[in-house]
N, C-alpha and C positions, 0 to 999 in steps of 0.2 A: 872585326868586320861583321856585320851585318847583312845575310844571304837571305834569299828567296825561303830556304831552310828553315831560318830561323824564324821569319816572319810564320808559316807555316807552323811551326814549333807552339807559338804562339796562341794560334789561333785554336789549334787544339788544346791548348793547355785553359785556355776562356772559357772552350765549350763545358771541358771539365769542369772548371769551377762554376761556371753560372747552373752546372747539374745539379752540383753537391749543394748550393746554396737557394735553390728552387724555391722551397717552401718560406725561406726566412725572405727573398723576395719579395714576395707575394704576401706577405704576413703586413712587411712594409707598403706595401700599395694598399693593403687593404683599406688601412689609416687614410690615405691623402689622396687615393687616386680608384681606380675601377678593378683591383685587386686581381689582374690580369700580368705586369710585371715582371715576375717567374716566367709561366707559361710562355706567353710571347718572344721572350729571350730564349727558352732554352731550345723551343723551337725555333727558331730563326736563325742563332749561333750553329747550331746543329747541321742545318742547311746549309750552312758558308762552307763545311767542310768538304763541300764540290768545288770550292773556287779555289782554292791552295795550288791547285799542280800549274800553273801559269808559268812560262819561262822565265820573266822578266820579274824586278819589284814593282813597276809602273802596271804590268798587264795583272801583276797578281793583287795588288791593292786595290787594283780597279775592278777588278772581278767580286773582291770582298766585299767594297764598296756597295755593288751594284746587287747583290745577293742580301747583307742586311736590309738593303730598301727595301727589297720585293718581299722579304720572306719577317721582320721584325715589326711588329704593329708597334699601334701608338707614336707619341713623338721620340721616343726612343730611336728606331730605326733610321726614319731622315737625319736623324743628328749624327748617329754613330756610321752611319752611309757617310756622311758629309766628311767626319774625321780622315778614314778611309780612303775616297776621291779626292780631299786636297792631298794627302800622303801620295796618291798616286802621282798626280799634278808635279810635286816637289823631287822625286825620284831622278834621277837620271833615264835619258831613253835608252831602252837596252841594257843597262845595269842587270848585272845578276845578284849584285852584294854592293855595298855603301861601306865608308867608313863609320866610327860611331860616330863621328863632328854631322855628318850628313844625314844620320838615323836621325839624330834628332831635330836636326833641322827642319825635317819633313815632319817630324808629330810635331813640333812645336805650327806646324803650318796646318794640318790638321787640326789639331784643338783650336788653333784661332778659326780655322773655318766653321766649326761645328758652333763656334760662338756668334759669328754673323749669322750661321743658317737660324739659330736658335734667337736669336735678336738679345741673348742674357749676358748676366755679367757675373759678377764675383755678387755673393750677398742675396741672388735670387730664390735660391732653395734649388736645384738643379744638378744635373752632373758634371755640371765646370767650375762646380764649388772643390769636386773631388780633384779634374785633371788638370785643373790651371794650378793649382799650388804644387801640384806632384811634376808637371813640365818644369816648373822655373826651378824647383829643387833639384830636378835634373840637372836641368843648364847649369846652374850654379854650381854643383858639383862636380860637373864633367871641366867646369871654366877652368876649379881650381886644382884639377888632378887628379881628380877619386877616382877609382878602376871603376871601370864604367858597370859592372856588376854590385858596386857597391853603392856606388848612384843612384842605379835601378833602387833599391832596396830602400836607401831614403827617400826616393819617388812616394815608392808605398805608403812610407808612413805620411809622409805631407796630405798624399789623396785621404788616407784613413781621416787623419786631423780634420781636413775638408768637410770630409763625408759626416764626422760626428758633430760639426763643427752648425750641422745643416737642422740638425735638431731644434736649436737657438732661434732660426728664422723662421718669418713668415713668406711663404711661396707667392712669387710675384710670377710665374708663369706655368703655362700648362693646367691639365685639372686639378693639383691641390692647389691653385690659387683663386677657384672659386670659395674657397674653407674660408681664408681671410685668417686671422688669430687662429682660427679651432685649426692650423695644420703648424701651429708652435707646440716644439714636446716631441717631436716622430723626424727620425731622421727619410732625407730621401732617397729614394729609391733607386731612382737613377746616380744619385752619387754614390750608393751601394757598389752599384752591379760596375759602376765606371771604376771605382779602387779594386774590384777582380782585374778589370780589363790590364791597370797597371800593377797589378801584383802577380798577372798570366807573364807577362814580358821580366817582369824580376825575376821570375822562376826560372825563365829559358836562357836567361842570358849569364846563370852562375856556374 
């Protein structure tokens, strides 16, 4: 089961990693974007850790939701707010804890949201290069049995795959997609800091 707990678990375990990884960030955007990436995350994730004490998964997703918009600059923020608010959306009303068939349901409802709010796809150069391979290796895993800890873990490496996978492309949205060619060669940045977000949740869930 997946609780309000865990969720919270979570999100502290992000703020930790997008700490430790701050600088390598930022190093990333510097390349393709306004070299802010870091910064803006680690402040903004850091801020969310007032919306965790929520009773529900609905009121607490929504709270998390609504704290990266305000507090995460750039297009980062709306997107990973968007993941967040459809996760709340999907929850049950009044839920304290979901099953895992239901956890994922709701991120799988999430990342497709964050992909309408983002108007992107697979191929863009973005961070749904990172969570859309790492969701369906979820599903997939959980379809056919795998402890759901162990699922998580192959998540991970799918979004890694993704993420390095983003180096190859030319960015078709956001600020590296004014580079054109010159932003082939550098992975992104956002599909960085989005393989924490799914390597925060494989952490807490083993």
């Amino acid at each position: 089961m997946i609780a309000v707990g865990t969720v919270a678990r979570w999100i502290r375990r992000f703020d930790t990693l997008v700490a430790n990884h701050e600088t390598h960030l930022t190093e990333l955007d510097s390349h393709i974007g306004d070299a802010d990436h870091g910064v803006n995350l680690v402040r903004g994730v850091h801020e969310t850790l007032n919306a965790l004490d929520a009773p529900t998964l609905q009121a607490q997703s929504k709270a998390i939701g609504m704290s990266l918009l305000r507090h995460v600059g750039g297009t980062s923020g709306p997107l990973l707010a968007t993941l967040f608010l459809r996760m709340a959306a999907a929850f049950p009303v009044d839920a304290v804890e979901v099953n895992d068939t239901q956890f994922l349901e709701a991120l799988r409802t999430g990342v497709d949201g964050l992909a309408q709010r983002g108007k992107t796809e697979l191929g863009d150069k973005t961070m749904f290069d990172a969570l859309s391979p790492a969701v369906a290796t979820f599903e997939r895993e959980h379809a056919a049995g795998t402890a759901f800890p162990e699922a998580a873990a192959r998540a991970v490496a799918a979004a890694a795959r993704g993420r390095d996978a983003t180096a190859d492309m030319v960015a078709r949205k956001g600020r590296a997609s004014y580079l054109g060619q010159r932003s082939l060669g550098h992975i992104d940045p956002g599909a960085a800091s989005a393989t924490l977000l799914v390597q925060a949740l494989a952490e807490v869930l083993v």
